[in-house]
C-alpha positions in Angstrom: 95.3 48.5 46.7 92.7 47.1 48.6 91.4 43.7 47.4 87.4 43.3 48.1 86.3 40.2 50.0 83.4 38.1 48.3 83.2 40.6 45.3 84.1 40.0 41.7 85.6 43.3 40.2 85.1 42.2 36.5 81.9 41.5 37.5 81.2 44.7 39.0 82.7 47.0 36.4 80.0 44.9 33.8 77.2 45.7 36.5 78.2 49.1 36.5 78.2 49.2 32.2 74.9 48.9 32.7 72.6 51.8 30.9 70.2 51.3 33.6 72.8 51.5 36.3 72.4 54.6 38.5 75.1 53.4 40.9 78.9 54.7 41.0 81.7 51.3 41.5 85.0 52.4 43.0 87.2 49.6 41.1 90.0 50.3 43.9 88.1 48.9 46.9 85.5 46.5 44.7 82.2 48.8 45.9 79.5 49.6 44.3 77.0 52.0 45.6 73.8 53.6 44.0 72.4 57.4 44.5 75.1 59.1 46.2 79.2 58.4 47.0 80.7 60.2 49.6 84.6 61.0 49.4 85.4 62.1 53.3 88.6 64.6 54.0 89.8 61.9 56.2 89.6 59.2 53.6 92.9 58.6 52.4 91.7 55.5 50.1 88.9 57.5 48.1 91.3 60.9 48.4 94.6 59.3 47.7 97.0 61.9 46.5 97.4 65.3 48.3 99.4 68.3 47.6 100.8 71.0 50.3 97.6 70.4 52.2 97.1 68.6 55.5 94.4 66.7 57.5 93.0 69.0 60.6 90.4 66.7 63.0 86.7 68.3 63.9 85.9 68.7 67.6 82.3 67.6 68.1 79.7 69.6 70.6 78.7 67.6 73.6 75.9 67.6 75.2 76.6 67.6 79.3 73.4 66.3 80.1 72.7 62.7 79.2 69.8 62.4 77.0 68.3 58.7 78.5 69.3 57.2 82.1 67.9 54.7 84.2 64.7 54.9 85.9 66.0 55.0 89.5 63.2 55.8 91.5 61.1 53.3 90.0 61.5 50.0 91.4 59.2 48.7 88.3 61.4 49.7 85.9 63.5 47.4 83.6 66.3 49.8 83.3 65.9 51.1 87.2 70.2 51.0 87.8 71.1 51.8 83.9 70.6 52.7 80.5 73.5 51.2 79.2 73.8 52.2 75.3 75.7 49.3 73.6 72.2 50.0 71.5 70.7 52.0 68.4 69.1 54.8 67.2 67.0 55.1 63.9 66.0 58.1 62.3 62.3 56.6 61.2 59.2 58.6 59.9 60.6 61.9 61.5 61.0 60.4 65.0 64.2 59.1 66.7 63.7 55.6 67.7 66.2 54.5 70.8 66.8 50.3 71.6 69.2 49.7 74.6 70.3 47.3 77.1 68.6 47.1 80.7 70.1 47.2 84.2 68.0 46.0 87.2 68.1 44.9 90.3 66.8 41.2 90.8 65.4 42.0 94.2 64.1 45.6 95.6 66.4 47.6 96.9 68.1 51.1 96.6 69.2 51.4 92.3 71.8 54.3 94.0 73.7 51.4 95.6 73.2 48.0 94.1 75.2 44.9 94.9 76.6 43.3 92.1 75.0 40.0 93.3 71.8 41.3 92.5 72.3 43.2 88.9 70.2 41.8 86.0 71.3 42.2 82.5 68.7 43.0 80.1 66.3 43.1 79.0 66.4 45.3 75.3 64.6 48.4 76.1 62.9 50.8 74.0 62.7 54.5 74.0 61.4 57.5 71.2 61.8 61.4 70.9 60.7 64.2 68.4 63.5 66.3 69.0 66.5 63.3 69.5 67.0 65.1 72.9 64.1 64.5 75.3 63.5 61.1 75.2 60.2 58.6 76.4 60.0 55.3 77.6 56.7 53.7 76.4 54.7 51.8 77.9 54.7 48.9 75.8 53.3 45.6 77.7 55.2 43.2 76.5 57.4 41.9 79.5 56.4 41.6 83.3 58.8 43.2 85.2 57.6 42.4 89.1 54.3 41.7 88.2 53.6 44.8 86.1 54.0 44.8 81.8 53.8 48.9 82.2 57.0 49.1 80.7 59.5 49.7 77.7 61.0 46.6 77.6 60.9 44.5 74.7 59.8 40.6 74.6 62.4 38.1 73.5 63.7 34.7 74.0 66.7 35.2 75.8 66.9 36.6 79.9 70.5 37.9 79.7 71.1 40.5 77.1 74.1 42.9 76.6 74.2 44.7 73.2 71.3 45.4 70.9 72.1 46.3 67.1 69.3 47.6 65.0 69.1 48.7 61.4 66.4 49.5 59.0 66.4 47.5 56.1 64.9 49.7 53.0 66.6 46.6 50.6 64.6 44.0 52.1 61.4 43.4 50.0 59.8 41.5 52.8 58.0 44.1 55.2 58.0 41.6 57.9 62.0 41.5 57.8 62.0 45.6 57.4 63.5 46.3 60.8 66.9 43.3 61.4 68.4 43.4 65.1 71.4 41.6 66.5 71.3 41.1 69.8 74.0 39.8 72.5 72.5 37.5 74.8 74.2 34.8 77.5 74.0 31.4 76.2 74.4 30.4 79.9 78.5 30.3 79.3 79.4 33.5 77.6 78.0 36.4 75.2 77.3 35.3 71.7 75.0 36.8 69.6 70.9 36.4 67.9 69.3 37.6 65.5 65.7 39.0 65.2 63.0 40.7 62.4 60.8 43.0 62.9 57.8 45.0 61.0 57.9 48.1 63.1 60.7 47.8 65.3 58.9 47.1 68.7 57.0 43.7 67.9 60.1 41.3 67.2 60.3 37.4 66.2 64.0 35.9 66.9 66.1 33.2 64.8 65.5 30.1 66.5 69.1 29.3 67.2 72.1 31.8 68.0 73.9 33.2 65.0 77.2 32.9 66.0 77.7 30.4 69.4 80.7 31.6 70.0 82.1 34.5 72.8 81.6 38.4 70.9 80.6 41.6 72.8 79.2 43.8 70.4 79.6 47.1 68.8 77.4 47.7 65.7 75.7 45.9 62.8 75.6 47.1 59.4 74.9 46.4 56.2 78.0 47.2 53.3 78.1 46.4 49.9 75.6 43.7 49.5 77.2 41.9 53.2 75.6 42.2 56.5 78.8 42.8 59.3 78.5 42.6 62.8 81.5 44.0 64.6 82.8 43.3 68.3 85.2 42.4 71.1 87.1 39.3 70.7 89.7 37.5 73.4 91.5 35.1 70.9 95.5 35.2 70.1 98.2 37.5 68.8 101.1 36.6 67.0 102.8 33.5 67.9 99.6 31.9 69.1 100.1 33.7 72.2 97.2 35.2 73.9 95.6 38.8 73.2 93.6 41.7 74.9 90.4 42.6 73.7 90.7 43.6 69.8 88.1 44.2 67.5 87.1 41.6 64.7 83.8 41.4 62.6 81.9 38.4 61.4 79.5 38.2 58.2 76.4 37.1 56.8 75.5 37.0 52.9 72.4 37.2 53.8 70.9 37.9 57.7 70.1 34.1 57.7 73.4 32.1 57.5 76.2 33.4 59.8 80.1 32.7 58.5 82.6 30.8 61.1 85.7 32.5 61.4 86.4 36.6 61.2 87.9 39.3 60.2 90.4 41.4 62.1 88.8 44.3 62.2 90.7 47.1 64.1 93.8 45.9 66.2 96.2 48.2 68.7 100.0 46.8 69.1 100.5 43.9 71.2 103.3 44.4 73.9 106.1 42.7 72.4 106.6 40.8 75.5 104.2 37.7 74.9 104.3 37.4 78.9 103.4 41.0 79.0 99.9 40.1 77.1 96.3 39.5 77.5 92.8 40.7 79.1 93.9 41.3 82.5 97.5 43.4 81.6 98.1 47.1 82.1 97.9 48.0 78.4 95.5 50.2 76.2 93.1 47.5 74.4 90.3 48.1 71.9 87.1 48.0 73.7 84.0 46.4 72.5 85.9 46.3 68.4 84.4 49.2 66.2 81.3 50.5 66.4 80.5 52.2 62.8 78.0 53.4 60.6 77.7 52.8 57.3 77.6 55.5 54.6 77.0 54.0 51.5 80.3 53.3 49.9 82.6 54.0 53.3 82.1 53.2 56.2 82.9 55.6 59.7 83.1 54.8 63.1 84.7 54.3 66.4 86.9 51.9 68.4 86.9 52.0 72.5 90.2 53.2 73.7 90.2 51.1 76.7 93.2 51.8 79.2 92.8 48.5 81.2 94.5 48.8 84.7 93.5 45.5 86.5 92.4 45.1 90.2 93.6 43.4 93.3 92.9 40.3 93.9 93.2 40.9 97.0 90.7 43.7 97.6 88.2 42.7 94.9 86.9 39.1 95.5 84.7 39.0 93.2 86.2 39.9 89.7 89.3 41.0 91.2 91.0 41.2 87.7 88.4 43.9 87.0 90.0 47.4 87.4 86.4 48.6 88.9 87.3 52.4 89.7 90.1 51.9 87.9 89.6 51.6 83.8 88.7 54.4 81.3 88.4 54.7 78.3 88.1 57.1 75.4 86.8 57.2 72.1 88.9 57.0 68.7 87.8 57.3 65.2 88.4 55.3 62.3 87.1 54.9 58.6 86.8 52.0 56.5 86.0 51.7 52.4 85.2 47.8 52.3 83.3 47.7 55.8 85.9 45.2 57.3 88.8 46.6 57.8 89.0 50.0 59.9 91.9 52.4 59.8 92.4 55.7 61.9 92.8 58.8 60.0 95.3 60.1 63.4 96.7 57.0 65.2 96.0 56.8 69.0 94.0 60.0 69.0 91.1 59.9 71.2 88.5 62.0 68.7 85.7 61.7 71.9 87.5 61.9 75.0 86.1 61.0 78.2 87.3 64.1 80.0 85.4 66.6 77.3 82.0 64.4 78.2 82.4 62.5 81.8 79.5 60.2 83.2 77.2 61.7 85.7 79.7 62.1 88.9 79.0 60.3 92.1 79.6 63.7 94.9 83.0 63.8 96.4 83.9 60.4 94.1 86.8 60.6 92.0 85.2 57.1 89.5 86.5 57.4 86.1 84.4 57.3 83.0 84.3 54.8 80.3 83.0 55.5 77.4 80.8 52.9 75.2 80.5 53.5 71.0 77.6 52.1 69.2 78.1 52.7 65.5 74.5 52.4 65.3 74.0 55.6 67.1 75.7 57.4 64.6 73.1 59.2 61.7 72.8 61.9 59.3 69.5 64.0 60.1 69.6 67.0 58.1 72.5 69.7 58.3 73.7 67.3 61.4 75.8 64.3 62.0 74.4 63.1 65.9 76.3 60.5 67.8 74.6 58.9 70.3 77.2 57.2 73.0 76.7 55.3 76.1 78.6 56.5 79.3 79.7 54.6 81.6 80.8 55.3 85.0 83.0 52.9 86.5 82.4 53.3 89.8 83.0 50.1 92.7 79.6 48.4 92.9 77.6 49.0 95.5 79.5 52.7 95.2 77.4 54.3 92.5 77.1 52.1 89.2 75.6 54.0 86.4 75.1 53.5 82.6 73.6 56.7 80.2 73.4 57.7 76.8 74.8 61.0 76.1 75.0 62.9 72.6 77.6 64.9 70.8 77.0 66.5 66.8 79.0 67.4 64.2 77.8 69.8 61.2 76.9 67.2 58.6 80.2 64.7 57.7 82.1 67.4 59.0 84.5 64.5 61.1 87.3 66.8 59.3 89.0 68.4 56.9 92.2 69.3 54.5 93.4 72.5 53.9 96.6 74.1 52.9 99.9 73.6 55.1 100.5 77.1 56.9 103.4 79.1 56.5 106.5 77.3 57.4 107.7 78.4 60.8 112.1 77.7 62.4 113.5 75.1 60.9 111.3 73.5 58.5 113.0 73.1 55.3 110.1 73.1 52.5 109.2 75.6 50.4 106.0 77.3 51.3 103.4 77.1 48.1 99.9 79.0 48.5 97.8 76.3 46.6 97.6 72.8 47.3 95.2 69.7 45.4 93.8 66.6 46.3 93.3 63.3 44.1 90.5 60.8 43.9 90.6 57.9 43.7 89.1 56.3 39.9 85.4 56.2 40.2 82.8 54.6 37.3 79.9 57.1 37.3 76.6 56.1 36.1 75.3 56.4 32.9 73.7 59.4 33.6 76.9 60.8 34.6 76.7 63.0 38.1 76.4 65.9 39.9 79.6 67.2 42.4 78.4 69.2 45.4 81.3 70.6 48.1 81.3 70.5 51.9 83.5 72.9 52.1 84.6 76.6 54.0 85.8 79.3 51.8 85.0 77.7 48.0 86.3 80.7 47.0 89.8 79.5 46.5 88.6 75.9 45.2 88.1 74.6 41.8 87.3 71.2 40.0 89.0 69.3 37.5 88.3 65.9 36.3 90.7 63.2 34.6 90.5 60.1 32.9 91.9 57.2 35.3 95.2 57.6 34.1 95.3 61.4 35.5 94.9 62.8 32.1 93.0 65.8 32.2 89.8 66.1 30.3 90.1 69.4 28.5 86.2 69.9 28.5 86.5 70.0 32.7 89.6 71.5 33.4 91.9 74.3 33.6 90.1 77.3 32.5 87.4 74.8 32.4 87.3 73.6 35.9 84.6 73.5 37.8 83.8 76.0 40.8 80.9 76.9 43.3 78.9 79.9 43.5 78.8 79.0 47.4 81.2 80.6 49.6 81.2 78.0 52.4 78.2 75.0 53.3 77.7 71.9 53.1 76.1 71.6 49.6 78.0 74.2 47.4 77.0 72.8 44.1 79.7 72.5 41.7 79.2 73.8 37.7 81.4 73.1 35.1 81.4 76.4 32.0 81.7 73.5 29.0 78.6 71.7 31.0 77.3 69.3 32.9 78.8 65.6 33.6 76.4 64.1 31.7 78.5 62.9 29.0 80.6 61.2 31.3 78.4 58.5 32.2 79.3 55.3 32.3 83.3 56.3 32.4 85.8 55.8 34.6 87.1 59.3 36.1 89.2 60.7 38.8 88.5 64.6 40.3 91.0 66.9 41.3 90.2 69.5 43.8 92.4 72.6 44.0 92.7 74.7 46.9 94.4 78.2 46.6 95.4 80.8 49.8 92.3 83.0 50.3 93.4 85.7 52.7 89.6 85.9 54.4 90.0 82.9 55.6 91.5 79.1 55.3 89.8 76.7 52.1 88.9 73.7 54.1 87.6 70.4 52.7 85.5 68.2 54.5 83.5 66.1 51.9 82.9 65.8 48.1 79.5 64.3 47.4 78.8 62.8 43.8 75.0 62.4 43.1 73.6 60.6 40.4 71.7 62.7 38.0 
C-alpha cells in the first residue's frame, strides 16, 4: 500500500463524505480528485488484481520532421544554433502555446558550426501554432538580441537559462498568478531553479530569489493533489554514501511560494554494485534529466531519459573531456505514478520512445547519435489525441554540427497501452488456457452523486462491468446478469449502462469495479482506460 506524503487519509475520506463533494478519493494512494478519475491499463496500483490477461505496450506515431528548430540563418535570432525542448506546451484558448530554451552564438558566426566557446544558453523563448504542427516565433519585443527586440524571446532576470516548466493554473484565484513557470537558470556556479507568474503567459514577473539554490536540471513541473512537484537530475549518493550517476528526484512546494529542502527519490536505475564502478562520468545507463511527467488528475504519466553515458577522452577532448560528445544516447522510457512522487515503469528498461524510431536531424555522411530530451510538460490531451512534444538532441562534436529540435509523436487518447487476454499457450507452457480474463480496481469513494463509467476500449463486445463493495463483495444490483456493458464496439468513450440503473445510488460509497474480458473471435478485447465521471 502506498502511504501519501503530507495528506491525512481520515481527513480525506471526511472531505470526501461531503454531500457537496463532486470529487472521487482513492483511500489506497491518499488522492483526491474532482470531475473525472482515470484508471490506465498500465496502472497496476488503481488496476491491482488481473486475471489470464496481460499488459501489451502502444507504439506511438512519430513525426520525422521536427516541428520547431533553430533559426539558423538568422544571425538575430535568440535560438539561431537550437531549439532545445527541456520546455512546455499548453493547450490554451484553442491554440498550442510552445516555451523553450535558446541556443546562440555570443558572437556572429556560422550557427552550422559553432565553437563551444561561443554558445549562449538561453534565453526562454516563445512559440504558438493552430494546428500543434506548424509553429511561429513572434515577434514579441521584449529582449535585445544584437541590437534588435524583433524576437521571441522572453524577458527575465536571469542570462543563463536551461529548462523552462510552464503550467496553467485554473485553481489559482489570482489572474495575475494564472500561468506558474519554473525556470533553470545558472546562479553563476551551477543550475538551480526560479520561479515566475504570469497573466497570459508571455508578460512574466520572477520570485525575487531562486527557489531551490541548490544544483537540479529539470524535467517538468506539475501540480498533484493539492502539491506543486518539480522533478529533475540530481548528482548526490547511492547506497553507502558512495557517489551516484544522474538519477531522478523531485522537490515540492505547498504552495508555488515556499520551496521544501530536501527530496524525493523519484525514479532511480541500479547502481553498479561496484561502488568504484559508480558515478557521472562511468560507462553505465543513468536516468537523464529525472522524469518528465504530466499530470492526469489522480495519476500521474511520464518519462525518464534512458541515458547510455559512454564518457570521452581526456585526451582528445580538452574541454569537457569526461563528456562522451559523439558518443552518448539516449532513449525514452515510460513510467506512471499515483501520488506524483514516486514513478514506476509499467515494463522495466523498455525504451517506449526510442531514438532509432525518431533520430535528430542527421549531419550528411556523420554517424552522431541522438539523445533524446522528455519534457513532461509537453505531454497533453487535445481531443481524440494524446501529443507528446520531445526535444531531440543531436550529439554531434561541437563545432561538427550541434543541433537541438522539438519533434512530436501521438497516441489515440490515453491509449499508452492495454490488457487483454493471454493467447493460447504455445510448447511448453504449463497453464491452462481460459478464454475470459478480469481485472480489479482498486477501492474508490465516488461522489455523492455517484458516477458515470465510460470504456477506452477495442472490441467491448466481450467486456462487461461489475461493481463490489471494498471487500470484493458483489453488489447484486451491478453484477452478474446485472453487469454493466457498452453499446460501443470499440472507442475511446463506450459508455457503460447498468439494466438495474444508474450509479447514482452509490454515491458517497466506497466501491471497487471488475471488468470482464471474454475471447471474441473478431478480434482481441483490449483495455486501455476506464474513465469514472462524476454525474
Amino acid at each position: 500500500m502506498m502511504a501519501p506524503l503530507f495528506s491525512h487519509p481520515a481527513a480525506a475520506e471526511s472531505r470526501s463524505a461531503d454531500p457537496a463533494d463532486r470529487g472521487f478519493y482513492f483511500p489506497t494512494t491518499g488522492v483526491h480528485v474532482a470531475g473525472q478519475a482515470v484508471l490506465l491499463a498500465i496502472d497496476d496500483y488503481l488496476l491491482p488484481l488481473r486475471e489470464n490477461v496481460g499488459g501489451y505496450l502502444s507504439t506511438p506515431k512519430y513525426r520525422a520532421q521536427p516541428v520547431v528548430t533553430g533559426s539558423k540563418e538568422n544571425p538575430l535570432a535568440p535560438d539561431q544554433v537550437a531549439s532545445q525542448f527541456y520546455g512546455s506546451v499548453v493547450h490554451d484558448g484553442g491554440k498550442y502555446r510552445m516555451w523553450y530554451y535558446a541556443i546562440a552564438l555570443k558572437e556572429p558566426g556560422d550557427a552550422y558550426r559553432p565553437d563551444v566557446k561561443a554558445l549562449l544558453q538561453g534565453p526562454v523563448c516563445y512559440a504558438e501554432s493552430d494546428d500543434g504542427i506548424a509553429w511561429t516565433k513572434p515577434n514579441l519585443g521584449q529582449v535585445s538580441v544584437r541590437g534588435s527586440t524583433s524576437n521571441n524571446a522572453i524577458a527575465l532576470p536571469d542570462a543563463l537559462i536551461e529548462g523552462v516548466h510552464v503550467i496553467k493554473d485554473e485553481s489559482d484565484p489570482d489572474p495575475q498568478r494564472r500561468f506558474k513557470m519554473v525556470y533553470n537558470p545558472h546562479n553563476g556556479k551551477t543550475w538551480v531553479i526560479r520561479t515566475a507568474t504570469s497573466a497570459d503567459g508571455l508578460h512574466w514577473k520572477a520570485a525575487e530569489k531562486f527557489g531551490i539554490d541548490q544544483f537540479l536540471e529539470t524535467a517538468s513541473f506539475y501540480r498533484f493533489n493539492d502539491l506543486y512537484v518539480v522533478n529533475g537530475q540530481r548528482l548526490t549518493y547511492s547506497d553507502g554514501g558512495h557517489p551516484s550517476g544522474r538519477q531522478g528526484r523531485a522537490v515540492l512546494s505547498p504552495d508555488f511560494n515556499r520551496w521544501l529542502a530536501g527530496d524525493t527519490e523519484a525514479f532511480l536505475l541500479p547502481e553498479p554494485a561496484d561502488p568504484a564502478a559508480r558515478g557521472a562520468h562511468m560507462p553505465y545507463d543513468q536516468v537523464h534529466l529525472g522524469v518528465g511527467a504530466a499530470s492526469f488528475g489522480n495519476v500521474a504519466v511520464g518519462f525518464y531519459g534512458l541515458w547510455h553515458n559512454v564518457p570521452g577522452d581526456e585526451d582528445s577532448q580538452k574541454r569537457w573531456g569526461w563528456f562522451g560528445y559523439g558518443k552518448i544516447s539516449c532513449d525514452l522510457g515510460l513510467v506512471i505514478s499515483n501520488d506524483g512522487l514516486h514513478f514506476r515503469e509499467p515494463v522495466k528498461g523498455r525504451a517506449y520512445i526510442s531514438r532509432m524510431d525518431t533520430p535528430a536531424t542527421p549531419v550528411p555522411g556523420k554517424n552522431y547519435p541522438t539523445i533524446l530530451t522528455q519534457s513532461g510538460n509537453g505531454i497533453l490531451n487535445v481531443g481524440d489525441e494524446t501529443r507528446i512534444y520531445f526535444g531531440r538532441w543531436l550529439n554531434a562534436d561541437y563545432g561538427m554540427g550541434y543541433n537541438g529540435e522539438v519533434a512530436l509523436a501521438v497516441l489515440p487518447r490515453d491509449r499508452w497501452g492495454s490488457v487483454g487476454l493471454y493467447p493460447p499457450p504455445e510448447g511448453a507452457i504449463h497453464y491452462e488456457y481460459q478464454p475470459h480474463g478480469s481485472v480489479w480496481s482498486a477501492p474508490v469513494r465516488l461522489p455523492a452523486g455517484g458516477c458515470r463509467v465510460v470504456l477506452n476500449a477495442d472490441h467491448t463486445r466481450r467486456m462487461s462491468v461489475e461493481v463490489s463493495d471494498a471487500n470484493f463483495g458483489l453488489l447484486e444490483k451491478f453484477s452478474g446478469g446485472q453487469g454493466g456493458k457498452t453499446s460501443s464496439e470499440s472507442g475511446l468513450d463506450c459508455a457503460v449502462a447498468w439494466p438495474g440503473g444508474d450509479l447514482s445510488a452509490l454515491g458517497g460509497k466506497t466501491v471497487r469495479f471488475k471488468i470482464n474480458l471474454e475471447k471474441d473471435d473478431a478480434g482481441d478485447a483490449r483495455l486501455f482506460a476506464i474513465y469514472l465521471r462524476a454525474n
